[in-house]
ZAMARTOR-470340 format. One record per residue: x, y, z of N, C-alpha, C in turn; residue number from 1. Coordinates in steps of 0.1 Angstrom, whole numbers. Layout:
BEGIN
NURO    n.px    n.py    n.pz   ca.px   ca.py   ca.pz    c.px    c.py    c.pz   seq
NURO       X       Y       Z       X       Y       Z       X       Y       Z   NUM
...
END
This chain:
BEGIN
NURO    n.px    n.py    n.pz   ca.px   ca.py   ca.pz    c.px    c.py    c.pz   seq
NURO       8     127      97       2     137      88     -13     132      85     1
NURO     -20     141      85     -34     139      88     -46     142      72     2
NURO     -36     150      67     -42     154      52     -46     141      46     3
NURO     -56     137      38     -55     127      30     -51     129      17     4
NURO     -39     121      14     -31     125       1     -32     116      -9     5
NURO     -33     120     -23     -34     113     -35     -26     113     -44     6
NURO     -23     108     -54     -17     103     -60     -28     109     -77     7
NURO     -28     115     -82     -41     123     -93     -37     118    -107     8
NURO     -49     105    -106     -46     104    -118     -63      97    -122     9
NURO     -68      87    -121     -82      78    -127     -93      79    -115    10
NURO    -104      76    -119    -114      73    -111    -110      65     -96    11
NURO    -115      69     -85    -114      57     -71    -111      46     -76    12
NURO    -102      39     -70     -98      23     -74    -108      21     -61    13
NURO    -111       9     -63    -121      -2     -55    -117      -3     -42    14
NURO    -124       3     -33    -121       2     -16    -117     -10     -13    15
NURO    -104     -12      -8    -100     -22       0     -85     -29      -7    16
NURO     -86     -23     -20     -74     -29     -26     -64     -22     -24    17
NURO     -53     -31     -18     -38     -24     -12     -31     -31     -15    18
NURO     -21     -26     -25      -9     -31     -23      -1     -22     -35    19
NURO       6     -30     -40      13     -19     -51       8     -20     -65    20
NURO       0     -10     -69      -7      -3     -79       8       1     -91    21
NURO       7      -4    -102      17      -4    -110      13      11    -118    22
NURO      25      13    -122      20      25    -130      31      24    -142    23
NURO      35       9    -143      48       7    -154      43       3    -169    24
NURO      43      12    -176      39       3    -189      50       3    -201    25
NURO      57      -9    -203      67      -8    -213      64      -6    -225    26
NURO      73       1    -234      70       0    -246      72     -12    -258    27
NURO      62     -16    -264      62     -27    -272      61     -26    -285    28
NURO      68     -29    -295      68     -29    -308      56     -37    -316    29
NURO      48     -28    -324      37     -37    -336      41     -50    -340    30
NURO      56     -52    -343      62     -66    -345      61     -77    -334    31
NURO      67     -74    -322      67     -78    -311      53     -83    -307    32
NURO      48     -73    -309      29     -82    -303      24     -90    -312    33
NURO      28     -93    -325      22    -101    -338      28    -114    -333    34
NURO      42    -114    -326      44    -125    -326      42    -128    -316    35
NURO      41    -123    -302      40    -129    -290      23    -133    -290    36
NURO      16    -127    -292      -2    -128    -289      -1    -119    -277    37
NURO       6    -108    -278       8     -98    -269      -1     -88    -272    38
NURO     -13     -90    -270     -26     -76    -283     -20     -59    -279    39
NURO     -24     -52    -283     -21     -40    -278     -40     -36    -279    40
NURO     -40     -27    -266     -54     -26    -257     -54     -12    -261    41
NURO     -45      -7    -261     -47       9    -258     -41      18    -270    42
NURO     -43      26    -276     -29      35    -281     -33      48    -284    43
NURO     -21      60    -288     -25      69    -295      -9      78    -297    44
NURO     -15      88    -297       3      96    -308      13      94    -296    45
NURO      23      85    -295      32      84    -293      27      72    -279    46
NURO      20      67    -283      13      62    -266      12      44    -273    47
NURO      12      35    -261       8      21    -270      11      15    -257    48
NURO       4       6    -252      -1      -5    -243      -5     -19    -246    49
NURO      -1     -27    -243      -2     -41    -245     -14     -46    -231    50
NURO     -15     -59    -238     -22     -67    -225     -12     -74    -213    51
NURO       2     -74    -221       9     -77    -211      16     -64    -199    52
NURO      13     -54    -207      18     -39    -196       0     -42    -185    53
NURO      -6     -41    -191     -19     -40    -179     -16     -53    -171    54
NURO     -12     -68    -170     -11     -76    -164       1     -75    -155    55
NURO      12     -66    -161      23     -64    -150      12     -56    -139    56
NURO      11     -43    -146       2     -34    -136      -6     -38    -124    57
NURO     -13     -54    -127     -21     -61    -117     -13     -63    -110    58
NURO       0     -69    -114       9     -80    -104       6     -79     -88    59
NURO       7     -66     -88      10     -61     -69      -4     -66     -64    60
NURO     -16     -66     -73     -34     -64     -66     -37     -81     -70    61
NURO     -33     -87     -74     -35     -98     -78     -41    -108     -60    62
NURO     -32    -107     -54     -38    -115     -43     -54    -106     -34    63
NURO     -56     -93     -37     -68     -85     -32     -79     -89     -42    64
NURO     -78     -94     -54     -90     -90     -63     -92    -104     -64    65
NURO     -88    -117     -57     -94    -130     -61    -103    -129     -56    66
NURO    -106    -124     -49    -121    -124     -37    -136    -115     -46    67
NURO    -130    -110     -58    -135    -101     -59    -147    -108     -74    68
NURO    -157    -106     -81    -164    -108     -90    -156    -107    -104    69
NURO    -164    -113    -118    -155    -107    -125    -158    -100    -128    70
NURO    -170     -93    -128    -171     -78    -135    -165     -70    -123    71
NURO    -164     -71    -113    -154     -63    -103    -140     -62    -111    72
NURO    -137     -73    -111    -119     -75    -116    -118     -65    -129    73
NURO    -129     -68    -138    -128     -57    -154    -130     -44    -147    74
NURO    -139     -41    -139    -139     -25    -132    -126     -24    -130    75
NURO    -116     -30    -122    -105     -24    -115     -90     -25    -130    76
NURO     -94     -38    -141     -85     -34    -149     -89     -23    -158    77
NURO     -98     -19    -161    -106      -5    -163     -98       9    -159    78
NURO     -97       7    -143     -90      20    -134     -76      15    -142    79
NURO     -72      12    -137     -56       6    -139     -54      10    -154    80
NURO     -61       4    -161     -55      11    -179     -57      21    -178    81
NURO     -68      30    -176     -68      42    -175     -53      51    -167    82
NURO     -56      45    -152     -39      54    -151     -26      49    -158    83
NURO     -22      34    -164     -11      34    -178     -12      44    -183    84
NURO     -21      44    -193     -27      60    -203     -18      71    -195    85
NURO     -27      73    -185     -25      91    -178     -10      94    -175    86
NURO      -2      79    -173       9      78    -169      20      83    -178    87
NURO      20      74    -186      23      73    -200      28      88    -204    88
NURO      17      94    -211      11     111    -213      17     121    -205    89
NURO      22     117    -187      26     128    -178      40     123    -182    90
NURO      49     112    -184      59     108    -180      66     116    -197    91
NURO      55     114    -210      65     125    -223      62     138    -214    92
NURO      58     145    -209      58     155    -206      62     161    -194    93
NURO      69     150    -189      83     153    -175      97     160    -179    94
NURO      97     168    -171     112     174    -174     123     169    -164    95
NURO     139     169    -166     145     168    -156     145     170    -145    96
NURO     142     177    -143     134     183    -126     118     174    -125    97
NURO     115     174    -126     106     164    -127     110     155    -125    98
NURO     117     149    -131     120     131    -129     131     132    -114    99
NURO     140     143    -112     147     146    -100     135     146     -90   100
NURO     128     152     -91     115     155     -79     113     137     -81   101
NURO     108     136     -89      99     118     -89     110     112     -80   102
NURO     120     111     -82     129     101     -76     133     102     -63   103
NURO     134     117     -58     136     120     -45     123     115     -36   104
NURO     113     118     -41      98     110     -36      97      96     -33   105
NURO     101      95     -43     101      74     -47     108      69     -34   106
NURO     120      80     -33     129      72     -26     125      77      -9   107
NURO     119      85      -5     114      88       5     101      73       7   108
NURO      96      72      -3      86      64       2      90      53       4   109
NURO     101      49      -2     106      33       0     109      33      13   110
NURO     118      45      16     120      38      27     107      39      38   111
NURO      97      49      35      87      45      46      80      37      46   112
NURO      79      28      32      75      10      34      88       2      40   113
NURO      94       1      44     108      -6      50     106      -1      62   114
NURO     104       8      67     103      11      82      86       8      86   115
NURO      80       9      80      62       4      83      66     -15      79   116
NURO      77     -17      76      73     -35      74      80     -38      86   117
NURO      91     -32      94     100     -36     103     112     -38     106   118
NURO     118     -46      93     130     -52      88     134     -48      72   119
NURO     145     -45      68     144     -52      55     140     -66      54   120
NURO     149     -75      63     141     -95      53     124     -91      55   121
NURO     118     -87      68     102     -87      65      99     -77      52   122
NURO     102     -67      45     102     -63      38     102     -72      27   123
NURO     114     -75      26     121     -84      15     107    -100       8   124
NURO     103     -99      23      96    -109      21      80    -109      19   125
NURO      75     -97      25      61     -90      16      63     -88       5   126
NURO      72     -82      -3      76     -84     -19      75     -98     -26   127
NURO      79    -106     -17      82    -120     -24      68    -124     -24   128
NURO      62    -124     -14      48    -125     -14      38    -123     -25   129
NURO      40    -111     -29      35    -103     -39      41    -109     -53   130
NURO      52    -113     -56      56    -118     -64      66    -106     -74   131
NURO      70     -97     -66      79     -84     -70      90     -82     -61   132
NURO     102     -78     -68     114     -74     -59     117     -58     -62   133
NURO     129     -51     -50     127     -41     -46     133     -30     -58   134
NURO     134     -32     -65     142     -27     -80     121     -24     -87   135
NURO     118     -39     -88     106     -36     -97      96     -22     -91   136
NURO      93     -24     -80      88     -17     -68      97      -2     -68   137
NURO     102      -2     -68     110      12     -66     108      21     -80   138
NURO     110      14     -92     109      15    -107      94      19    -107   139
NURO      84      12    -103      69      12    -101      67      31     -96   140
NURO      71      30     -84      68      42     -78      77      52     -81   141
NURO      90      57     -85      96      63     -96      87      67    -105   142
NURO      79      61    -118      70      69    -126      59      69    -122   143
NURO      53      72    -109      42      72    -103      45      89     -97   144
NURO      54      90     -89      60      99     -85      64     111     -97   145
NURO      68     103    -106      76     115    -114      61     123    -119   146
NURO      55     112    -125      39     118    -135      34     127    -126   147
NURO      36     123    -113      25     133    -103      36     147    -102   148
NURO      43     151    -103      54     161    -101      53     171    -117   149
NURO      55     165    -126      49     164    -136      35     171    -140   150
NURO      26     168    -135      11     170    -134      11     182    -123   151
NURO      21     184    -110      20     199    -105      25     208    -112   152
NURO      34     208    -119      41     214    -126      35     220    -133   153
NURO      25     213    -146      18     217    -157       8     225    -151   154
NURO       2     218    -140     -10     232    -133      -5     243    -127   155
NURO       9     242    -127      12     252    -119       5     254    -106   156
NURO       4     244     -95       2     244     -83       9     245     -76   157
NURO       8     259     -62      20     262     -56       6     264     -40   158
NURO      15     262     -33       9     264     -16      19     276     -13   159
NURO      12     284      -4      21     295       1      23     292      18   160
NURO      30     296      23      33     295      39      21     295      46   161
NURO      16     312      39       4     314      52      -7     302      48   162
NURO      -8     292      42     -18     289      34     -14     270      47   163
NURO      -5     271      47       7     259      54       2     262      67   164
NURO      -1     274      73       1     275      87     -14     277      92   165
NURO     -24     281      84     -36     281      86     -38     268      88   166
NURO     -38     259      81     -39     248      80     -36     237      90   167
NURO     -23     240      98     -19     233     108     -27     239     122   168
NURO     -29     255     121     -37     257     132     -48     255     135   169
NURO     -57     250     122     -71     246     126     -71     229     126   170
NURO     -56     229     126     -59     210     127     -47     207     135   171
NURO     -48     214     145     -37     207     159     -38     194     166   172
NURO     -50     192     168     -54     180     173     -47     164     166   173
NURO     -48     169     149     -43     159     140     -31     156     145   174
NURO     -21     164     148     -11     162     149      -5     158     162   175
NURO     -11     156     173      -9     153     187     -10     133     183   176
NURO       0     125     184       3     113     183       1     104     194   177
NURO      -8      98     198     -15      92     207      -3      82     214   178
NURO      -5      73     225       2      66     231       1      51     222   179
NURO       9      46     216      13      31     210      18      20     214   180
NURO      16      11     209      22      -5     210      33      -9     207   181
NURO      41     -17     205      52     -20     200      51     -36     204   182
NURO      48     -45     194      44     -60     200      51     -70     186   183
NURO      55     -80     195      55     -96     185      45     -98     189   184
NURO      44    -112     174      33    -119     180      33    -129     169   185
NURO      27    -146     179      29    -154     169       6    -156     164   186
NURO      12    -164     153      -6    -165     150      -2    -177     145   187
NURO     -17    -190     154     -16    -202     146     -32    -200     141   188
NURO     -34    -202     130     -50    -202     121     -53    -213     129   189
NURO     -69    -212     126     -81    -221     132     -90    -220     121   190
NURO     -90    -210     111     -96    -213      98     -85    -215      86   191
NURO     -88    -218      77     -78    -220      61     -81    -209      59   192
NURO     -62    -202      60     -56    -189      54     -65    -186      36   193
NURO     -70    -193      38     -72    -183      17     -88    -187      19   194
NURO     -94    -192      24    -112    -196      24    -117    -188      34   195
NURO    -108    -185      46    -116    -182      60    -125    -196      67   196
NURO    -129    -208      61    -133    -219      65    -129    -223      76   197
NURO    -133    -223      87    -133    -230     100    -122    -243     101   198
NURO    -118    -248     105    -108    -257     107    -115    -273     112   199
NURO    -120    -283     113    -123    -289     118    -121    -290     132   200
NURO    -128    -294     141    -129    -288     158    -116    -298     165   201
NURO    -112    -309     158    -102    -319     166     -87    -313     160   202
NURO     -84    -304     148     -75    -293     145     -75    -283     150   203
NURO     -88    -277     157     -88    -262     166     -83    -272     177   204
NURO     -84    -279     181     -78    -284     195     -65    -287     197   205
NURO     -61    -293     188     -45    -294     186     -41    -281     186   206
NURO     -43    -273     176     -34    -261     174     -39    -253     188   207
NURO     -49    -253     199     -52    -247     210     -38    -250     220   208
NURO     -37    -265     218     -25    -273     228     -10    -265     223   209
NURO     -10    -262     210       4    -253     210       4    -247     210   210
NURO      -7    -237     211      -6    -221     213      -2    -223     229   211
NURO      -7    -230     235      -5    -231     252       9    -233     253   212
NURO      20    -245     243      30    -245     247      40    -241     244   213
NURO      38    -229     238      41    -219     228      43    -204     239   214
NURO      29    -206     247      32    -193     259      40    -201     270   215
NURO      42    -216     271      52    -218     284      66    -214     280   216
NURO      68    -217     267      79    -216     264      84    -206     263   217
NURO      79    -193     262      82    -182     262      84    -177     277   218
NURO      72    -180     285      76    -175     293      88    -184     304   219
NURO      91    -192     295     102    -200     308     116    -200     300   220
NURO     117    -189     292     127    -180     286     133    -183     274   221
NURO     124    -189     267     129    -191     252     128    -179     243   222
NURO     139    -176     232     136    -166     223     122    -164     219   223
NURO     117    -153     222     101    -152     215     105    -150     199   224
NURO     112    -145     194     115    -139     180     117    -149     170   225
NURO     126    -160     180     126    -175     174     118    -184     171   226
NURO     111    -185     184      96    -189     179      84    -185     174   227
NURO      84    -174     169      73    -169     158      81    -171     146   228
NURO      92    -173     141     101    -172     130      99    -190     134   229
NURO      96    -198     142      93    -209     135      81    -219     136   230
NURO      71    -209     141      60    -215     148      47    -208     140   231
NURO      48    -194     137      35    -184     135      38    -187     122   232
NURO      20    -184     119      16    -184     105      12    -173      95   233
NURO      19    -163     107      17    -150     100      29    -146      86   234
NURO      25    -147      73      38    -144      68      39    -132      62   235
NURO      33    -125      70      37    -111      69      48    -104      82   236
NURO      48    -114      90      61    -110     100      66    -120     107   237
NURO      62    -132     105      70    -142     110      85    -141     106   238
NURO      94    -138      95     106    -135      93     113    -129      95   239
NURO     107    -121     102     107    -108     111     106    -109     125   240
NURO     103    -120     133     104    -127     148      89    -122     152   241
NURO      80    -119     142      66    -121     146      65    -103     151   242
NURO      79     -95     146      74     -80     148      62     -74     140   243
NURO      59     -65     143      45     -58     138      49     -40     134   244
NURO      47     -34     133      46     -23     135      36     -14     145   245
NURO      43      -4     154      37       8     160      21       3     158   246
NURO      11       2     171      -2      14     172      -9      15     176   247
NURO     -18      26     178     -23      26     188     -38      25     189   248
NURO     -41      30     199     -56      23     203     -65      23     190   249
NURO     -73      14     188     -86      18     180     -81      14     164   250
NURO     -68       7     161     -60       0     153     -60     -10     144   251
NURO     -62     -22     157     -60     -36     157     -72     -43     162   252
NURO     -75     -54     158     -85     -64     169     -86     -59     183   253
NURO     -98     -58     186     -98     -55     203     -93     -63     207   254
NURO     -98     -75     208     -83     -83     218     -72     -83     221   255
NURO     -61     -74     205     -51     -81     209     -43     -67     212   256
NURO     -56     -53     211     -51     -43     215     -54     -42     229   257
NURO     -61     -48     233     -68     -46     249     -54     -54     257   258
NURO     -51     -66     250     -41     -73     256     -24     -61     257   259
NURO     -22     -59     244     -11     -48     246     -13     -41     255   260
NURO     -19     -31     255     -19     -21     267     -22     -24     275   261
NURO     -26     -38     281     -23     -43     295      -8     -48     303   262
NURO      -3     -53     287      10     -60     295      23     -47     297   263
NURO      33     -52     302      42     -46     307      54     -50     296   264
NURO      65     -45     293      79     -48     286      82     -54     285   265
NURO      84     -63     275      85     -80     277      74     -89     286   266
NURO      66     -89     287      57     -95     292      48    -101     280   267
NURO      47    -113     281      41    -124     271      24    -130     278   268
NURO      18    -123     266       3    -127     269      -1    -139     273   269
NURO     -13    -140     276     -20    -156     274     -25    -159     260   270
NURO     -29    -169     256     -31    -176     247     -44    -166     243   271
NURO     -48    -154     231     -60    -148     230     -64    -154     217   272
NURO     -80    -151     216     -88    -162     206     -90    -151     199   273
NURO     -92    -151     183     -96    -143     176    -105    -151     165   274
NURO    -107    -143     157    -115    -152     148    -106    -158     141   275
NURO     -95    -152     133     -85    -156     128     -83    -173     134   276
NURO     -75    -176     150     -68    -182     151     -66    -178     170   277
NURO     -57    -188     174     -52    -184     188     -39    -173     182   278
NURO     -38    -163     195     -23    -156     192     -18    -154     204   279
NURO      -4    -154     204       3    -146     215      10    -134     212   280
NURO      13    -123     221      17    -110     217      30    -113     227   281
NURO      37    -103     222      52    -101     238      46     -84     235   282
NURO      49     -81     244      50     -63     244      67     -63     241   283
NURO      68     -54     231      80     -48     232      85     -35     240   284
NURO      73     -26     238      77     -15     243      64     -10     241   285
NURO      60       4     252      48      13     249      56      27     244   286
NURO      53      39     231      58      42     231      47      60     230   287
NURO      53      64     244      45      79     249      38      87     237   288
NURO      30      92     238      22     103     232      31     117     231   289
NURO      26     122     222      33     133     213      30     140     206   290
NURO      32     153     204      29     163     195      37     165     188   291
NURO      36     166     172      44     167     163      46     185     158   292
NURO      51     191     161      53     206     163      52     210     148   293
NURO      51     223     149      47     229     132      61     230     125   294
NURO      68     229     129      85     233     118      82     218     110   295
NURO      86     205     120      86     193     117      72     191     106   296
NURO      58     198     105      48     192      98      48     200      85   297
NURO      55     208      89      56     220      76      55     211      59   298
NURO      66     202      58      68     193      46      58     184      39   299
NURO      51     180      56      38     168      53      27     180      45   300
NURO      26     187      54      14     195      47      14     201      36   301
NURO      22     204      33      29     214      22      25     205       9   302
NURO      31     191       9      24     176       3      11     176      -1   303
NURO       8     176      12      -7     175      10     -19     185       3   304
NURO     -15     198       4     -25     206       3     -20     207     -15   305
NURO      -7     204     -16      -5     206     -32     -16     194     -37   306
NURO     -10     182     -31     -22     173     -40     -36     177     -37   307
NURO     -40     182     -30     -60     186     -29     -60     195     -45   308
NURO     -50     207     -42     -55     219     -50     -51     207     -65   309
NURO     -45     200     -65     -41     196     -81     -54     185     -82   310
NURO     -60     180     -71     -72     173     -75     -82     178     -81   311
NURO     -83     192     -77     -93     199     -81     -91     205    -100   312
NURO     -82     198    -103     -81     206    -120     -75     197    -125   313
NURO     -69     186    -120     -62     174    -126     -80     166    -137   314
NURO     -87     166    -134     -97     158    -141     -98     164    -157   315
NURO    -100     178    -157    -101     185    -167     -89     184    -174   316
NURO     -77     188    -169     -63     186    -182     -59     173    -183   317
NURO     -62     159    -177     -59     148    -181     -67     142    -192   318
NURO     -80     148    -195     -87     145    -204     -85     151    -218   319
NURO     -84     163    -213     -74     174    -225     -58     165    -231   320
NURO     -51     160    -220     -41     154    -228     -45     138    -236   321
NURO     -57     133    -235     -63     119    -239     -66     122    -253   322
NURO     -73     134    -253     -81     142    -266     -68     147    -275   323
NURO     -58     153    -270     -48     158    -281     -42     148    -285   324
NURO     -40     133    -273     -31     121    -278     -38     116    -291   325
NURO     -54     117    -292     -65     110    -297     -63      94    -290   326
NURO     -64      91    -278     -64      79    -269     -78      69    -275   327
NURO     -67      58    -279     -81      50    -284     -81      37    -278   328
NURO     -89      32    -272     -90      19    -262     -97       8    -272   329
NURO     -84      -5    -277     -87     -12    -286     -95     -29    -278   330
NURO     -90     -28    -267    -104     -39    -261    -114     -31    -259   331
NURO    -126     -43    -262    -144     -36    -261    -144     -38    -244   332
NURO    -139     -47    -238    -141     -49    -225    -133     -38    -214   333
NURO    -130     -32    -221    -122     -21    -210    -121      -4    -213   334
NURO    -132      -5    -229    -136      11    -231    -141      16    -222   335
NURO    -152      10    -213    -162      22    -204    -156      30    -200   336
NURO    -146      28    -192    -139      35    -180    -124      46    -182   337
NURO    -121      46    -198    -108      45    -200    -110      58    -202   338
NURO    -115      71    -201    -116      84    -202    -121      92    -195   339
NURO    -119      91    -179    -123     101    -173    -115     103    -167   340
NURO    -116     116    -164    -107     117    -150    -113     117    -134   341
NURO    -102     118    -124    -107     113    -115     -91     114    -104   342
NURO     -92     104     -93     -83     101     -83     -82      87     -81   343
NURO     -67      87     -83     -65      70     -76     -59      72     -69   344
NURO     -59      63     -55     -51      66     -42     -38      61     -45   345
NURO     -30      68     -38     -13      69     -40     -13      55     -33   346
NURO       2      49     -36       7      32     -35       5      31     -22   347
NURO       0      25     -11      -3      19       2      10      16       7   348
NURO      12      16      22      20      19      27      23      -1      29   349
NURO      37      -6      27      31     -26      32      34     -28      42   350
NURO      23     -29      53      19     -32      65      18     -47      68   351
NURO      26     -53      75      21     -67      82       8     -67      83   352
NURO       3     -77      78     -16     -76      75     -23     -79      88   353
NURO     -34     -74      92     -39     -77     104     -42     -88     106   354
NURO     -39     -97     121     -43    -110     122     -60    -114     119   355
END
């Protein structure tokens, strides 16, 4: 599906940050925060945010925003309060059908992070990573889902058929699915995973010598799966036997896409240099090109065009619901941002990270 779809709620979150965007803010009692040093940041008629609801909300972005300044980091907890608030606001004003819609969604998307991670354990284990399990994460996107269902509702945004089929006919091309990859692969770094820093050159040489004995051993018929599960430094799929997900050209690092679609089905690369690190790929499989037919895109689009038309008026009644809450933002370091409307992109799909 080719639509670009959103999630309508705060200003653009900061290009590049992916991962799971919280939209959970518990409710906390005036007592409760006196005694914890738990401040409350936010509030208004029926509404109330703590410093510890915006810090869950980081949890998922916490490893994207170290790289980032601090006045970047206040920008982005900026976005983030802002959609708590918006959240907050759509979720009193969800109905049963609403929260039925939220959850049928939620649970649609889960599983398409579980099938974009590989495995459940690789799944299992990008979570751990993040420092969230599949309950929190599911609960996360649940009132993310519902508030946006919620938010069609109130605008009363509806797509019609012919409106569905126009759409798919001037955008055929989107939908024709190119020829793909299907690859393990192990990665040993030659810089420090968290600096990017270069490795000292008598360390790139050692780790050179086992990337070398790493492709004999593969090719002289050892489990590949086993040895990325105990050799690669990838931990975004090493638990996973160094699987990846689907893709195709124009994807991944040239190298390690130029290498895929050279090898053959089970055929195990040579040792390829990246900036990253040495890697080895296995091909698993190439998997043919395809057109995705109009019955099958009917659902994606239908998705899609509801969130554009709801972009286009979601700014104006989210602010209208701020103004009737009377929304008052009690840190000075996080007013600028906390009343507009806007779009933040829907929760990112969790992809084994590129080598």
């Amino acid at each position: 599906m080719k639509i670009k779809t959103k999630i309508i709620f705060s200003t653009a979150l900061v290009a590049g940050l992916c991962a799971f965007q919280s939209a959970l803010a518990a409710d906390t009692s005036a007592a409760t925060t006196a005694t914890t040093g738990n401040p409350v940041i936010a509030r208004g008629t029926g509404l109330e945010i703590t410093s510890g609801d915006l810090d869950e909300a980081m949890t998922g972005i916490k490893a994207q925003i170290q790289s980032l300044t601090p006045a970047k980091v206040i920008e982005v907890q900026k976005l983030m309060l802002n959609r708590l608030i918006e959240t907050k606001l759509l979720m009193a004003k969800a109905t049963d059908t609403d929260k039925a819609t939220g959850k049928k969604m939620a649970d649609l998307r889960m599983t398409a992070l579980k099938e974009n991670a590989g495995s459940q354990e690789a799944f299992a284990q990008q979570l751990k990573t993040l420092g969230m399990t599949e309950a929190d994460l599911s609960a996360k996107i649940t009132q993310e889902t519902t508030a946006q269902a919620a938010l069609q509702r109130e605008l009363k945004v509806a797509v019609t058929d012919d409106e569905v089929k126009k759409y798919y006919d001037g955008h055929t091309a989107d939908y024709e699915q190119p020829e793909m990859a299907r690859v393990s692969h192990i990665l040993i770094f030659t810089v420090d995973p968290m600096t990017r820093a270069a490795l000292p050159a008598d360390q790139q040489l050692a780790r050179r010598r086992k990337a070398d004995d790493l492709v004999k051993a593969a090719r002289a018929g050892n489990d590949f799966a086993a040895l990325a599960k105990q050799y690669s430094e990838d931990p975004g799929s090493k638990e996973n036997g160094g699987m990846l997900p689907p893709f195709p050209r124009g994807q991944m690092l040239r190298e390690i896409e130029d290498a895929a679609f050279s090898l053959t089905n089970n055929q195990v690369s040579d040792v390829i240099t990246t900036t990253s690190g040495y890697q080895i790929i296995k091909l698993v499989e190439k998997i043919p090109s395809k057109k995705m037919g109009y019955l099958a895109a009917i659902a994606d689009i239908r998705q899609g065009l509801t969130q554009q038309q709801t972009a286009k008026l979601a700014a104006v009644y989210l602010d209208g619901l701020k103004k009737a809450a009377a929304v008052e933002i009690l840190d000075p370091n996080l007013k600028p941002a906390a009343v507009t409307g806007g779009n933040i992109p829907a929760t990112p799909p969790v992809t084994a990270p590129k080598p």
